[in-house]
ChimeraX commands (.cxc) that place a marker at each C-alpha (Angstrom):
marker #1 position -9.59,-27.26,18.07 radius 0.5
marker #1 position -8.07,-29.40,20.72 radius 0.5
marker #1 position -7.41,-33.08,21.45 radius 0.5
marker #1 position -8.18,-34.10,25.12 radius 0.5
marker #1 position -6.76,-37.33,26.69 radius 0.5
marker #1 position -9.13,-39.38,28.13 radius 0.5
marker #1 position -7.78,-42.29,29.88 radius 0.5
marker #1 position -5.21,-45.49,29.29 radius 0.5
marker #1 position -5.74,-49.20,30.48 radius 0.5
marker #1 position -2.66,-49.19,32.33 radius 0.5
marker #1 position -0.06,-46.63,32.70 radius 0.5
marker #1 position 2.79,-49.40,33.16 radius 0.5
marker #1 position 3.72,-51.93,30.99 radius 0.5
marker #1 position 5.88,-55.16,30.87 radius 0.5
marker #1 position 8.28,-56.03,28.20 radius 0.5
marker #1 position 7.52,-58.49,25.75 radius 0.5
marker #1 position 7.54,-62.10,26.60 radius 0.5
marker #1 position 7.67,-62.08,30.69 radius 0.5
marker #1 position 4.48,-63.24,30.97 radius 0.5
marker #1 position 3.20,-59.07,32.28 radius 0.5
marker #1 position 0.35,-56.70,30.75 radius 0.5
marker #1 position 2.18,-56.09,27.36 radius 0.5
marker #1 position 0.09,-53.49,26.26 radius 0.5
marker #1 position -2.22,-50.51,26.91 radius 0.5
marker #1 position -5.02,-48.75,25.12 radius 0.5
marker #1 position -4.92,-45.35,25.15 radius 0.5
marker #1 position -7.78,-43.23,24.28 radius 0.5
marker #1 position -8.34,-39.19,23.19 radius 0.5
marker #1 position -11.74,-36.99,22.36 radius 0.5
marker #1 position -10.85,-34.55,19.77 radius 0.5
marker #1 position -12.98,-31.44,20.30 radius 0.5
marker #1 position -13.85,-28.04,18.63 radius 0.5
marker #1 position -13.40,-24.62,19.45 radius 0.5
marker #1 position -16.20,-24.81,22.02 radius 0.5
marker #1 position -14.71,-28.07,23.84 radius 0.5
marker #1 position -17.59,-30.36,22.21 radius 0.5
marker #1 position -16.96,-33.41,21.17 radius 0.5
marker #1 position -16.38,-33.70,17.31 radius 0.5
marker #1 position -19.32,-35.42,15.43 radius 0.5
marker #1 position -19.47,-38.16,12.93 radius 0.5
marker #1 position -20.17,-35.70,9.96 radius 0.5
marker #1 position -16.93,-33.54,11.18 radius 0.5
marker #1 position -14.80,-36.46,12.07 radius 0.5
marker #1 position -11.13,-36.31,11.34 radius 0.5
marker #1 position -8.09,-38.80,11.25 radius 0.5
marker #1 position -5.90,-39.03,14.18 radius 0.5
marker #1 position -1.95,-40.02,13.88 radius 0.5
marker #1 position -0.74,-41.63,16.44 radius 0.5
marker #1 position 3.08,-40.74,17.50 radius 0.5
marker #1 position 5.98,-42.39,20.24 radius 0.5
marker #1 position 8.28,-40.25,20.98 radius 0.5
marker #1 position 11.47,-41.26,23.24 radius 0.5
marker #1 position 10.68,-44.73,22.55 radius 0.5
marker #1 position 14.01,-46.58,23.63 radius 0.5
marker #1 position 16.13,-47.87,20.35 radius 0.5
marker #1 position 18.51,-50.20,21.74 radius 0.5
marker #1 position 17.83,-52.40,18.93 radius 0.5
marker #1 position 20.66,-54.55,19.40 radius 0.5
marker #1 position 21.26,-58.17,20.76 radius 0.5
marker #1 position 17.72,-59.02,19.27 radius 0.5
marker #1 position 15.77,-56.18,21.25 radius 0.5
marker #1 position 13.49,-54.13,19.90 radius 0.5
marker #1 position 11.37,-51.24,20.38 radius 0.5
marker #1 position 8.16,-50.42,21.58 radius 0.5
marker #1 position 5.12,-49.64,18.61 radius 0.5
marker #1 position 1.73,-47.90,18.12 radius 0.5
marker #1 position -1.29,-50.07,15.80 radius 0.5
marker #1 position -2.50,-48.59,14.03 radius 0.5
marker #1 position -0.40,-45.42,13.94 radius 0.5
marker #1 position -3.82,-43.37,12.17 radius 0.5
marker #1 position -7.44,-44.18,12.70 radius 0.5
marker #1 position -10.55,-42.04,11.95 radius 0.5
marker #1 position -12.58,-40.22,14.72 radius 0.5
marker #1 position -15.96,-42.21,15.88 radius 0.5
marker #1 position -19.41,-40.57,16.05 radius 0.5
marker #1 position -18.66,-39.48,19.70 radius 0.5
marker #1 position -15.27,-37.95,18.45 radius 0.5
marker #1 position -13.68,-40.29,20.17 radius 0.5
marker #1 position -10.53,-42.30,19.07 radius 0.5
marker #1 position -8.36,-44.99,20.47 radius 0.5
marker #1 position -4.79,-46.84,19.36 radius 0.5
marker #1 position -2.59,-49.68,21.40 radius 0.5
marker #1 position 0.67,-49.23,22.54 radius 0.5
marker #1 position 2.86,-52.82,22.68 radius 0.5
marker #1 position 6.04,-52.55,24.32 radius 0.5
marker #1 position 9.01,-54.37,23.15 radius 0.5
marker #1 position 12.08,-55.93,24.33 radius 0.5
marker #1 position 13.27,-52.64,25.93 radius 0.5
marker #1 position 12.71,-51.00,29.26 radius 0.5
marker #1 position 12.56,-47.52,29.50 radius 0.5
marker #1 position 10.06,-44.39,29.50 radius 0.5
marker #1 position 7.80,-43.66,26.41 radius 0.5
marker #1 position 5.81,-40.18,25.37 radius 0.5
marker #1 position 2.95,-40.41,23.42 radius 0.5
marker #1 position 1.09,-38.27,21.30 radius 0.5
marker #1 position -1.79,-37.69,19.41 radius 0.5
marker #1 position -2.21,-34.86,16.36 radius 0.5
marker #1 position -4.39,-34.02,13.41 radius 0.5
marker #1 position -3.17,-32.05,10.21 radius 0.5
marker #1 position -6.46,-29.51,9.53 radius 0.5
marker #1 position -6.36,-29.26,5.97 radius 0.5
marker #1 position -8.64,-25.98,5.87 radius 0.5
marker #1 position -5.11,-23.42,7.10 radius 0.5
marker #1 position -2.17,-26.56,6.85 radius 0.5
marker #1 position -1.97,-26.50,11.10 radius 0.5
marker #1 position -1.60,-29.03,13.56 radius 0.5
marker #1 position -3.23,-29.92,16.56 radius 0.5
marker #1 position -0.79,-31.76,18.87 radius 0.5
marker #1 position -2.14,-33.09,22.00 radius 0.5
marker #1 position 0.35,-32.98,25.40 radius 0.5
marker #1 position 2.42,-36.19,25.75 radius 0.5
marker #1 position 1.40,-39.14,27.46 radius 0.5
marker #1 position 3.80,-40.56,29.42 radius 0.5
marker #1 position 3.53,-44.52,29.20 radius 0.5
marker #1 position 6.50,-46.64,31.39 radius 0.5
marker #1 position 7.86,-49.97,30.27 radius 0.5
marker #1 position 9.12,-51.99,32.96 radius 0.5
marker #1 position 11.28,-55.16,32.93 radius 0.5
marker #1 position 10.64,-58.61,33.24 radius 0.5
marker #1 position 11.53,-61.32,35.43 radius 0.5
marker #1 position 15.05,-61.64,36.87 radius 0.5
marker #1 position 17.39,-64.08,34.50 radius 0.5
marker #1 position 20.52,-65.68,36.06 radius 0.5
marker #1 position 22.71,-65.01,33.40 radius 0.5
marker #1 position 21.98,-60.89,34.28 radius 0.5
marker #1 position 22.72,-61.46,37.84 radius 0.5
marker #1 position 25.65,-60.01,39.30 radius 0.5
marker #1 position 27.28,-59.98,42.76 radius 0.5
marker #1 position 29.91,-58.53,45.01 radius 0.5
marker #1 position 30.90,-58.22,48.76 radius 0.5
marker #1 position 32.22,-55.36,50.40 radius 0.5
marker #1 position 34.95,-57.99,51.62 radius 0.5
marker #1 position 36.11,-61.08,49.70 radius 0.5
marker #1 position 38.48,-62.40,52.56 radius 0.5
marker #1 position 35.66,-62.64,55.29 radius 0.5
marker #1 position 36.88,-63.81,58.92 radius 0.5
marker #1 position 34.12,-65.64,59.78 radius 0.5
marker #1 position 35.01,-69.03,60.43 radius 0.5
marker #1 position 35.10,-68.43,63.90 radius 0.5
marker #1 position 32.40,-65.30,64.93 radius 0.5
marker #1 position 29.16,-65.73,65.68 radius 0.5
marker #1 position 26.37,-63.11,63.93 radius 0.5
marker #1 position 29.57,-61.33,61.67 radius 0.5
marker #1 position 27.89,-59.82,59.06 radius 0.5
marker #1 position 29.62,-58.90,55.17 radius 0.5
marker #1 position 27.37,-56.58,52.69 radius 0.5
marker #1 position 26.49,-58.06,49.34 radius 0.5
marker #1 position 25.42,-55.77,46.38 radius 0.5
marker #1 position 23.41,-57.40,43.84 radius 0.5
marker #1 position 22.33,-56.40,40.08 radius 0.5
marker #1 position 19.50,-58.16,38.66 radius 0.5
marker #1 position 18.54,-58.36,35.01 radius 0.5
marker #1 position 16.04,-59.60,32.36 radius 0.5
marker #1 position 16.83,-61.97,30.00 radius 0.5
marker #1 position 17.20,-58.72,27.50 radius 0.5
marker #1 position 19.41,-56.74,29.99 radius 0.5
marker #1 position 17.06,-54.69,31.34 radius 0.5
marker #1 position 17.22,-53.93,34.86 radius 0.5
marker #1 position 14.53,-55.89,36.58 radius 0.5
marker #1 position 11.47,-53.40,38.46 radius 0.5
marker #1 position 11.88,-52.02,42.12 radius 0.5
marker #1 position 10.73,-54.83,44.97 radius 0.5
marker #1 position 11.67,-57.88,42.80 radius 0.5
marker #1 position 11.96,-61.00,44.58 radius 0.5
marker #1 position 14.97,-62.59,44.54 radius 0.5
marker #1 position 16.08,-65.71,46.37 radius 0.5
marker #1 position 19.57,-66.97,47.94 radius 0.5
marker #1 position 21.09,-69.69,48.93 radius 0.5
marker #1 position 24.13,-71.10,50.57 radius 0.5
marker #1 position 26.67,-74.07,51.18 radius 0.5
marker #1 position 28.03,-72.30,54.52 radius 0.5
marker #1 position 26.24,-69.96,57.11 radius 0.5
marker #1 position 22.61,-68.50,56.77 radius 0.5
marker #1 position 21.03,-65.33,54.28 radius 0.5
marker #1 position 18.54,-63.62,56.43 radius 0.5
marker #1 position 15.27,-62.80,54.37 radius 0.5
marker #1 position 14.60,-59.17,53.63 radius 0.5
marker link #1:1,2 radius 0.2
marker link #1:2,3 radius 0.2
marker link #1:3,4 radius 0.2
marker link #1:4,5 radius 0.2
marker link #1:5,6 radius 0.2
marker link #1:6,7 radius 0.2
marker link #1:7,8 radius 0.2
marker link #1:8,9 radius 0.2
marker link #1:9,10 radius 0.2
marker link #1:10,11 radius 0.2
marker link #1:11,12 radius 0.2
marker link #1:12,13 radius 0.2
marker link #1:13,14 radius 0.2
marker link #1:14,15 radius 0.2
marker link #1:15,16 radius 0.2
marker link #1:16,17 radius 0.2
marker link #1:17,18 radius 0.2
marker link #1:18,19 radius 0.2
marker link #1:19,20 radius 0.2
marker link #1:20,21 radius 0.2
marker link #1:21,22 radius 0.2
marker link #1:22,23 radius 0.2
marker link #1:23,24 radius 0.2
marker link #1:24,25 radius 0.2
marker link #1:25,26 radius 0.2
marker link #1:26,27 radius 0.2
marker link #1:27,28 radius 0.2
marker link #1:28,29 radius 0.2
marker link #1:29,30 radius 0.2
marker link #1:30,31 radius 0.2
marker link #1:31,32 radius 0.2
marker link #1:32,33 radius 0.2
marker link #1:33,34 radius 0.2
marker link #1:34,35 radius 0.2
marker link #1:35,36 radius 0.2
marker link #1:36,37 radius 0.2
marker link #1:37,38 radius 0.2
marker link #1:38,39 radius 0.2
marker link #1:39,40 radius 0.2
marker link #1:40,41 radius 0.2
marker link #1:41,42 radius 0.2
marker link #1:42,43 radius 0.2
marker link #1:43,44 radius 0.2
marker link #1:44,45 radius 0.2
marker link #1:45,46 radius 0.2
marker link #1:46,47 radius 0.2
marker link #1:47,48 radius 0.2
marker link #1:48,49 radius 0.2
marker link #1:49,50 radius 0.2
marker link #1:50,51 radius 0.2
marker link #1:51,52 radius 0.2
marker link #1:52,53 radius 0.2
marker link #1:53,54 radius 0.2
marker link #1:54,55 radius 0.2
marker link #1:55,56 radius 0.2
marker link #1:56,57 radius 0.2
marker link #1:57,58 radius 0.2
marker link #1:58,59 radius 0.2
marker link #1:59,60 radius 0.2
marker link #1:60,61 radius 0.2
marker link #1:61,62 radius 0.2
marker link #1:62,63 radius 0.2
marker link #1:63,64 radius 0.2
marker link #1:64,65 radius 0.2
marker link #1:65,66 radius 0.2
marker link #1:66,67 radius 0.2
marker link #1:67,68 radius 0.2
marker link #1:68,69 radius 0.2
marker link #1:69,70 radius 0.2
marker link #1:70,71 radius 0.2
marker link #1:71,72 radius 0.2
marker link #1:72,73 radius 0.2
marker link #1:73,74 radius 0.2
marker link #1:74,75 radius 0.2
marker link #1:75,76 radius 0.2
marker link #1:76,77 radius 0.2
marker link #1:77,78 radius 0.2
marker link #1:78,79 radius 0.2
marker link #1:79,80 radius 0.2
marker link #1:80,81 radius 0.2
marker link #1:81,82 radius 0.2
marker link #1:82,83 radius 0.2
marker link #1:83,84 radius 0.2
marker link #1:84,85 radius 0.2
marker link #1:85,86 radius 0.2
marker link #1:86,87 radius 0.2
marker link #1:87,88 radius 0.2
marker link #1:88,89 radius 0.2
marker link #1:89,90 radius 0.2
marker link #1:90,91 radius 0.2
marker link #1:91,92 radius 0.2
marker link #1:92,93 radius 0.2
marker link #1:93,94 radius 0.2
marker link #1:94,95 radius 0.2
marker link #1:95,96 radius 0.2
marker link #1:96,97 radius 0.2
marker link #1:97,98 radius 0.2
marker link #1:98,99 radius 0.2
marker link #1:99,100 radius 0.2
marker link #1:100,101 radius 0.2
marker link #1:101,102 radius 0.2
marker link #1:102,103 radius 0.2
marker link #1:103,104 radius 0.2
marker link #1:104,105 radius 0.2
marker link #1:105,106 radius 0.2
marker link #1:106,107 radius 0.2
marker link #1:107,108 radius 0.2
marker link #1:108,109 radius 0.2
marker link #1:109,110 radius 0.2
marker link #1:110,111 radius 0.2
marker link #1:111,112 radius 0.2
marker link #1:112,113 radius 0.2
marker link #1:113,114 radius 0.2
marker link #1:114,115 radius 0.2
marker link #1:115,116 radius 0.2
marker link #1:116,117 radius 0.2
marker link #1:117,118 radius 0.2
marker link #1:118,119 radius 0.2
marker link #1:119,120 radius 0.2
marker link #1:120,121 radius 0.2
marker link #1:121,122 radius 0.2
marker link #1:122,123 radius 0.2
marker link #1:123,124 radius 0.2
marker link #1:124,125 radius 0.2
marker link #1:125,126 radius 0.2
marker link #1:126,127 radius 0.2
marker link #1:127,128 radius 0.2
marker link #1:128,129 radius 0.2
marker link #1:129,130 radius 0.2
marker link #1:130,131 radius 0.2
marker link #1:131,132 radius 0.2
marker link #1:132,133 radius 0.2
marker link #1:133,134 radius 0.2
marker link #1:134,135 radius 0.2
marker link #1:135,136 radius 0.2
marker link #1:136,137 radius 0.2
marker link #1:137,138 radius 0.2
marker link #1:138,139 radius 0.2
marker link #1:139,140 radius 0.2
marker link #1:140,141 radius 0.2
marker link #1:141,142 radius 0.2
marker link #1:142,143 radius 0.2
marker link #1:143,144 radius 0.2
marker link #1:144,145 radius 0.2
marker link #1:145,146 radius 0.2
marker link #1:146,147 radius 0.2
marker link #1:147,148 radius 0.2
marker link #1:148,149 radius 0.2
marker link #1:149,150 radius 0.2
marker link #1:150,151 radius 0.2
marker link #1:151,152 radius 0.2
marker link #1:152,153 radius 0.2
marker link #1:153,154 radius 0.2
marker link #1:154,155 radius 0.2
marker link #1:155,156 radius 0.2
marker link #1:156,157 radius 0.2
marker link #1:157,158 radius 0.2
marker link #1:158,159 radius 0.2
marker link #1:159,160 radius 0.2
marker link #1:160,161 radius 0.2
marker link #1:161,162 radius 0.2
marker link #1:162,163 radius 0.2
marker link #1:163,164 radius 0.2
marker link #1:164,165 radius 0.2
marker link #1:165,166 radius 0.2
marker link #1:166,167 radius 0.2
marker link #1:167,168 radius 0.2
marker link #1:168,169 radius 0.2
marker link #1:169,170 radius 0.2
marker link #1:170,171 radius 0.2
marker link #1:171,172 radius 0.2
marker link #1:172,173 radius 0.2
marker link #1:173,174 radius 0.2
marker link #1:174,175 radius 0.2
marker link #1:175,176 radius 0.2
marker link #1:176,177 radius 0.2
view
């Protein structure tokens, strides 16, 4: 009658190859019309869907992916798949649904919403600008020029919120933020 989510290792994930949690388990209890947990001698297979995934396939990325994509309920009508993320950042919805043979409907469950973040910051996805490029500073004590800076992974992606990032200089000092 109903599919009921039941938990996830970990709701964020890292691209692939950053050296972060590349993968959760996600797990669902399919139940009948009273709530109950399906039993072994009414168990059921499960298929397993992304939607959204991010398909940016390009420049050697690729997507994220479901194993296996179907799987049979267990005695406690319980069932379980792994999402691995991929070379792409971005926001994935997941769900779960069974085709019921008996009347040809489906029984979708509501989408789980699983977020890939980026890796580590790569120099050659690192941008920088000033606000002015013809500083007079020379000669001023504590003068002060904004810098904007765009950090990437090595596939692109923009790097996660709070990533460390360190600067250097030949001339003058960068405060620590």
């Amino acid at each position: 009658h109903s599919i009921a989510f039941v938990g996830m290792t970990s709701r964020e994930i890292s691209v692939y190859g950053v050296g972060g949690t590349e993968s959760t388990i996600l797990t669902w209890e399919v139940r009948d019309s009273l709530g109950f947990p399906i039993d072994i001698d009414h168990r059921d297979t499960v298929e397993f869907i992304l939607m959204g995934t991010p398909t940016d396939t390009t420049n050697g990325n690729y997507a994220a992916y479901v194993s296996p994509s179907k799987a049979i309920t267990n005695a406690s009508g319980r069932i379980a798949t792994t999402v691995n993320s991929g070379t792409i950042s971005g926001v994935l919805q997941f769900i779960a649904k069974i085709h019921r043979e008996t009347d040809g409907f489906w029984i979708i469950s509501t989408p789980v919403v699983i977020t890939v973040n980026a890796g580590l910051p790569d120099q050659s996805h690192f941008t920088i600008g000033a606000d002015f490029f013809n500083f007079p500073g020379y000669d001023w004590v504590n003068n002060t020029d904004g810098i904007l800076v765009q950090v990437g992974d090595k596939y692109s992606n923009p790097v996660k919120l709070g990533t460390a990032v360190y600067f250097n200089t030949t001339g003058g000092v960068i405060d620590a933020s």
